[in-house]
C-alpha positions in Angstrom: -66.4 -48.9 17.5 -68.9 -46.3 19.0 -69.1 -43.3 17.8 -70.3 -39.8 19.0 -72.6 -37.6 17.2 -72.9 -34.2 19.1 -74.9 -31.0 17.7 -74.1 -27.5 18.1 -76.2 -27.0 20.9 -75.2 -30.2 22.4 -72.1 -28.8 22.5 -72.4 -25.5 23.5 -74.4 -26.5 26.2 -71.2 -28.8 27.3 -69.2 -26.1 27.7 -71.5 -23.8 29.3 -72.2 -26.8 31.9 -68.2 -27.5 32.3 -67.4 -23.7 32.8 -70.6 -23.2 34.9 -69.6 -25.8 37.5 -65.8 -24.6 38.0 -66.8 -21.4 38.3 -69.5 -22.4 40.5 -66.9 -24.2 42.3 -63.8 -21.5 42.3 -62.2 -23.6 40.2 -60.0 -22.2 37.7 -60.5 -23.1 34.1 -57.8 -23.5 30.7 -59.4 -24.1 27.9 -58.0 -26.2 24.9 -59.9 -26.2 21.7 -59.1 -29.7 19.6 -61.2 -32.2 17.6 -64.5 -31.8 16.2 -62.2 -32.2 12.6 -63.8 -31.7 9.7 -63.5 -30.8 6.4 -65.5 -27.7 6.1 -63.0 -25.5 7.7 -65.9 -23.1 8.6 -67.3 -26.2 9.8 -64.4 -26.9 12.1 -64.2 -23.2 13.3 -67.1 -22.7 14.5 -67.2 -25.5 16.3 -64.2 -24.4 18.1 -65.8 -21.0 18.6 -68.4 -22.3 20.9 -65.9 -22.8 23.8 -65.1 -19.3 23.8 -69.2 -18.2 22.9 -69.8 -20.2 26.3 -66.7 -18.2 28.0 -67.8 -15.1 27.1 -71.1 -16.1 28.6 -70.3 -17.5 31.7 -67.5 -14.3 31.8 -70.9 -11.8 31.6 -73.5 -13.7 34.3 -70.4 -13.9 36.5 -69.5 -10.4 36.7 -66.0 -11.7 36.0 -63.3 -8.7 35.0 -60.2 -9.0 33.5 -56.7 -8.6 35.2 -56.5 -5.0 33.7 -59.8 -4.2 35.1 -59.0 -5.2 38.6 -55.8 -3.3 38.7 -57.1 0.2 37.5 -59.5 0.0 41.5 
């Protein structure tokens, strides 16, 4: 059996990398937060806060605006 030991930064830069490229690429993006299980519920939490860290991120150097935002023009 292989196992799979990824850091935090290892896996914030995953996401940023996965969201970079669709964006990149116009493709549009869901994002499903699952795994990473651990007992240390902070543990698990903010492990599953990275995807949206990485979001916001790529959200910000995109320029992106929400749907609200592109209404009010």
């Amino acid at each position: 059996m292989c196992s799979v030991l990824l850091r935090r930064a290892g896996l914030l830069r995953r996401e940023l990398l996965v969201l970079d490229t669709c964006l990149a690429a116009g493709v549009p993006v869901a994002g499903y937060v699952g795994g990473g299980y651990d007992k240390d519920l902070n543990v698990l939490a903010e492990r599953h806060m990275l995807l949206h860290k990485a979001a916001l991120q790529m959200w910000q150097e995109y320029g992106l605006q929400s749907g609200r935002e592109a209404l009010s023009c």
